[in-house]
C-alpha positions in Angstrom: 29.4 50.6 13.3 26.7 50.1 10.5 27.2 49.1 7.2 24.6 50.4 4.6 24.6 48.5 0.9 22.9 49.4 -2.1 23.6 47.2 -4.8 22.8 48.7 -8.5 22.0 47.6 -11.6 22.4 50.2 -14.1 21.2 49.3 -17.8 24.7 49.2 -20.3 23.0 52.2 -22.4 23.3 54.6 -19.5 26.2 53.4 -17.0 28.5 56.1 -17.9 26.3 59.1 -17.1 24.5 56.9 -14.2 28.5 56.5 -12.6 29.3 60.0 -13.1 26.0 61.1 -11.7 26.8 58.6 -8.5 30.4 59.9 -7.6 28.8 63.2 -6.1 25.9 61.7 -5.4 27.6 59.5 -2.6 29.7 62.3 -1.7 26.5 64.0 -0.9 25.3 61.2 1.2 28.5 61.3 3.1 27.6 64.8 4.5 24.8 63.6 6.6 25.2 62.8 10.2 27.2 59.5 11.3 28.2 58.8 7.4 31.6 58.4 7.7 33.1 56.8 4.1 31.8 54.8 1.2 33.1 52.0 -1.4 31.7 52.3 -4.9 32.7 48.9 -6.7 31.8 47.4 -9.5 30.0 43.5 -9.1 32.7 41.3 -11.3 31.0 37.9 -10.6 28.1 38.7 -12.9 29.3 38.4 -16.8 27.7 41.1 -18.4 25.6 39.4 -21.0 21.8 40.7 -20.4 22.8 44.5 -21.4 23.4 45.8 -17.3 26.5 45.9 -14.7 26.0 45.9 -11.4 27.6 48.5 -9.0 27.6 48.2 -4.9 28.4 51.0 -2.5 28.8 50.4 0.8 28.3 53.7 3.6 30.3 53.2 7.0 27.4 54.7 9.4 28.2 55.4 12.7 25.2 53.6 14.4 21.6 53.4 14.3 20.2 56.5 15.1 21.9 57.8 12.5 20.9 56.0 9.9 17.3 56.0 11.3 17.4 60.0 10.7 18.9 59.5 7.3 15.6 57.3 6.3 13.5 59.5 8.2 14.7 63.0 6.7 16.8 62.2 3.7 16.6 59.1 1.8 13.2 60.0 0.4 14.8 62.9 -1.5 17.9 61.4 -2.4 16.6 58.1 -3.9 13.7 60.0 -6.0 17.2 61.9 -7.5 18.2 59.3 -9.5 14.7 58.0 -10.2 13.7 61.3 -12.1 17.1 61.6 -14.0 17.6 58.0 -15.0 13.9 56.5 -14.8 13.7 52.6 -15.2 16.8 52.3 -16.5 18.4 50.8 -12.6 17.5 49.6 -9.8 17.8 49.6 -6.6 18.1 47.1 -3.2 19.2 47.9 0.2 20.5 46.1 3.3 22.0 46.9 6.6 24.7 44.9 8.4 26.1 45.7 12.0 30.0 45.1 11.9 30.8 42.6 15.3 34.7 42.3 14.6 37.3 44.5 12.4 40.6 42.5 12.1 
């Protein structure tokens, strides 16, 4: 089992409509192959002095291949999204972890 993180930071001035815009759009994501659930949570260890909050979302993926065909045929599409409604205004940073023990 995968675990896919993108950790946001989303500019103060448009958070709301940026986290109502992000509810179906990881919904969406969770209809592609081998996406099995996802965590939307909010990064509390950052005060929120310089005007941004920071969100991180975390996909369960079932294994590589599937998240190989999700950059391959999807991501692309799904990241530009976000880029045309919201513009500069977040950004975006991406990591991969294989899960070795659930307790």
């Amino acid at each position: 089992m995968l675990i896919y993180e993108v950790n946001l930071t989303v500019e103060d001035e448009i958070y709301d409509d940026y986290f109502a815009w992000l509810v179906p759009h990881v919904k969406e994501i969770l209809q592609f192959r081998g996406f099995t659930k996802a965590e939307i949570s909010e990064d509390k260890t950052v005060e929120n002095e310089s005007g941004q909050r920071k969100l991180i979302v975390h996909y369960t993926v079932s294994s590589d291949e599937d998240l190989h065909d999700y950059f391959v045929n999807h991501a692309a599409k799904m990241r530009a999204g976000a880029v045309e409604k919201f513009g500069n205004k977040f950004s975006a940073t991406r990591r991969m972890y294989q899960s070795l023990i659930i307790l």
